[in-house]
C-alpha positions in Angstrom: 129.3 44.8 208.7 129.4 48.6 209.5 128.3 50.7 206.8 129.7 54.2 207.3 128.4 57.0 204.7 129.3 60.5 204.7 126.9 63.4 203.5 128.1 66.4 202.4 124.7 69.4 201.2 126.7 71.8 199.4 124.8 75.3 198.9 124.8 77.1 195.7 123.1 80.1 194.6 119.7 79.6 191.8 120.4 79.4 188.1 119.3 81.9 186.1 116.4 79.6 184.6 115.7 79.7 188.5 115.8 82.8 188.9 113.5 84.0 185.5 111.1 81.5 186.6 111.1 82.9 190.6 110.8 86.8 188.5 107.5 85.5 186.8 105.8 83.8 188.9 106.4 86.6 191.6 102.9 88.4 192.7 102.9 92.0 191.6 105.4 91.4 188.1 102.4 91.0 186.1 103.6 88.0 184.2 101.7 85.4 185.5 97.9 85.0 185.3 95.6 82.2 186.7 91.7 81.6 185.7 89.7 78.3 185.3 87.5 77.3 182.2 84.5 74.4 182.8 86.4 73.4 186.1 90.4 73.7 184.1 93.2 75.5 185.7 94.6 77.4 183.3 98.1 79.8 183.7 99.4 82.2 181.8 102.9 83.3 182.2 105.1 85.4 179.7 108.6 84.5 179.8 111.0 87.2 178.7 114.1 86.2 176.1 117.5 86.8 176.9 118.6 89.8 174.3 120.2 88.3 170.9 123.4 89.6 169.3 122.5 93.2 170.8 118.9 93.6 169.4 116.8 92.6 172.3 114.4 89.3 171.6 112.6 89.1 168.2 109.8 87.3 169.6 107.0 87.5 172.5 107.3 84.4 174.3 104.6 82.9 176.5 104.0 79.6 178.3 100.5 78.4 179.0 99.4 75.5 180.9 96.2 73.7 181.5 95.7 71.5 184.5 92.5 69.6 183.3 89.8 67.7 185.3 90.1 64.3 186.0 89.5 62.1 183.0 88.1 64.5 180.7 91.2 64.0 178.2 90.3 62.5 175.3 92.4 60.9 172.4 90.5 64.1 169.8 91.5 66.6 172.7 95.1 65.1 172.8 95.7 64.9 168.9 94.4 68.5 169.0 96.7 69.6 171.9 99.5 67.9 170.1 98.8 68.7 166.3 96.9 72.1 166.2 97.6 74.2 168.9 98.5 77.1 166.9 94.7 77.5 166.1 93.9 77.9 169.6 96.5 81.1 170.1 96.5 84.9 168.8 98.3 87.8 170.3 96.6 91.2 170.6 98.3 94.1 170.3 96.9 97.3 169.6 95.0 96.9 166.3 97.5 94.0 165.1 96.0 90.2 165.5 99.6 87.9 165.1 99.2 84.3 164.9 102.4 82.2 166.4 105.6 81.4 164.3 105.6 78.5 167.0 102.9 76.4 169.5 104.0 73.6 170.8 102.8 71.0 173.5 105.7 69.9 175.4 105.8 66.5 176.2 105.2 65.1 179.9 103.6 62.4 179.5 100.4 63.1 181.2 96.8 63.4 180.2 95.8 66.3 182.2 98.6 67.9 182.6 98.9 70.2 179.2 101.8 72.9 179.0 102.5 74.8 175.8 104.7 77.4 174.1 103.8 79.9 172.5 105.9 82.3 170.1 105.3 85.6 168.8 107.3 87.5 165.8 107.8 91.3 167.4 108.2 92.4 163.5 104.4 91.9 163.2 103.3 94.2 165.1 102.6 97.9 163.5 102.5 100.2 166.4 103.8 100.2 170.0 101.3 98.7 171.8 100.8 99.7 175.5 99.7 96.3 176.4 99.4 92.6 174.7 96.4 90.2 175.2 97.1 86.6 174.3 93.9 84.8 173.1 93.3 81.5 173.7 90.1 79.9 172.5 88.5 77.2 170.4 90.1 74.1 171.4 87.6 70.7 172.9 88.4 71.3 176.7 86.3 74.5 176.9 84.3 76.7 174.8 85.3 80.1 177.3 87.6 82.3 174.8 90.5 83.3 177.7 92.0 86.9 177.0 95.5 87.2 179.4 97.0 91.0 179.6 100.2 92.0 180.1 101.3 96.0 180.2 104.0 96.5 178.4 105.7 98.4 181.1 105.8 95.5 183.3 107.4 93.5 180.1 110.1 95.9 179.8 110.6 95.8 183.4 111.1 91.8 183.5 113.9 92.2 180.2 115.4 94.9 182.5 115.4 93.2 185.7 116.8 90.0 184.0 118.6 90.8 181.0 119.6 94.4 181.3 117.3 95.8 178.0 114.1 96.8 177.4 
C-alpha cells in the first residue's frame, strides 16, 4: 500500500497576544526584569491592558514567575502559592502602598514552575507617580524581599506602542 500525504505550511502573521508578549519581553522596553532568590529564577514582566470603553486600563497588570530549584516545593509552599499570594505582592508608587484587587497562581501543573498574576486598581494611587515598584516578599521559597521598577514613561510607551493610549 502507498501512502501518499500532502503538506501544506501556511504563513500567517503573530497575534496580537504574540505580539504584546514579543513587546515585553524585548531588551530595552523596560518591562521585563530577571533576578534570582536562594538559587530561584524569578521574572518580572508588566503586561499592559488593552484601553476599555475609551478610558485607558483601570488596573496595573503584572505577571510574575518563579522557576524554583529542584525539589524544594513543598505541599505548605504550594498551599501558600495557591491560597495567599496576595500577601506576598504590594505596588509602590510614589508615597501610595496598594495591595492587589487580584493574585492568582495559574495553574500548570508543575511543582517548580510557579506563574502568577497580579492586579492593581489605578484609582488607588494619589499622585502621578514617575515610576512603580512591585514588592514581592514574605512567601517560604525565599526570605530576599524583590523590589521590580518600571518608569512610567516606558509604561506609557508599551499602551502606545500596542494600544494607541497612554
Amino acid at each position: 500500500m502507498v501512502f501518499a500525504g500532502l503538506l501544506i505550511v501556511a504563513c500567517k502573521g503573530k497575534t496580537a497576544q504574540e505580539k504584546r508578549a514579543a513587546y515585553i519581553t524585548k531588551p530595552g522596553n523596560g518591562l521585563t526584569w530577571k533576578t534570582e532568590a536562594a538559587g530561584n529564577a524569578v521574572v518580572s514582566q508588566f503586561v499592559p491592558d488593552k484601553q476599555d470603553m475609551g478610558n485607558g486600563s483601570n488596573a496595573y497588570r503584572f505577571l510574575v514567575t518563579v522557576q524554583s530549584r529542584p525539589n524544594i516545593t513543598t505541599d505548605s509552599i504550594l498551599y501558600d502559592f495557591n491560597y495567599h499570594s496576595a500577601d506576598f505582592f504590594r505596588l509602590l508608587a510614589g508615597t501610595d502602598t496598594l495591595q492587589p484587587v487580584l493574585s492568582e497562581r495559574m495553574a500548570n501543573g508543575r511543582r517548580d514552575l510557579h506563574q502568577f498574576t497580579v492586579l492593581f486598581d489605578r484609582a488607588g494611587i494619589t499622585k502621578s507617580p514617575d515610576s512603580l515598584t512591585l514588592l514581592f516578599t514574605g512567601n517560604k521559597l525565599f526570605e530576599e524581599k524583590l523590589l521590580f521598577r518600571y518608569a512610567l514613561t516606558d509604561i506609557k510607551n508599551a499602551t502606545k506602542t500596542l494600544y494607541g493610549y497612554e
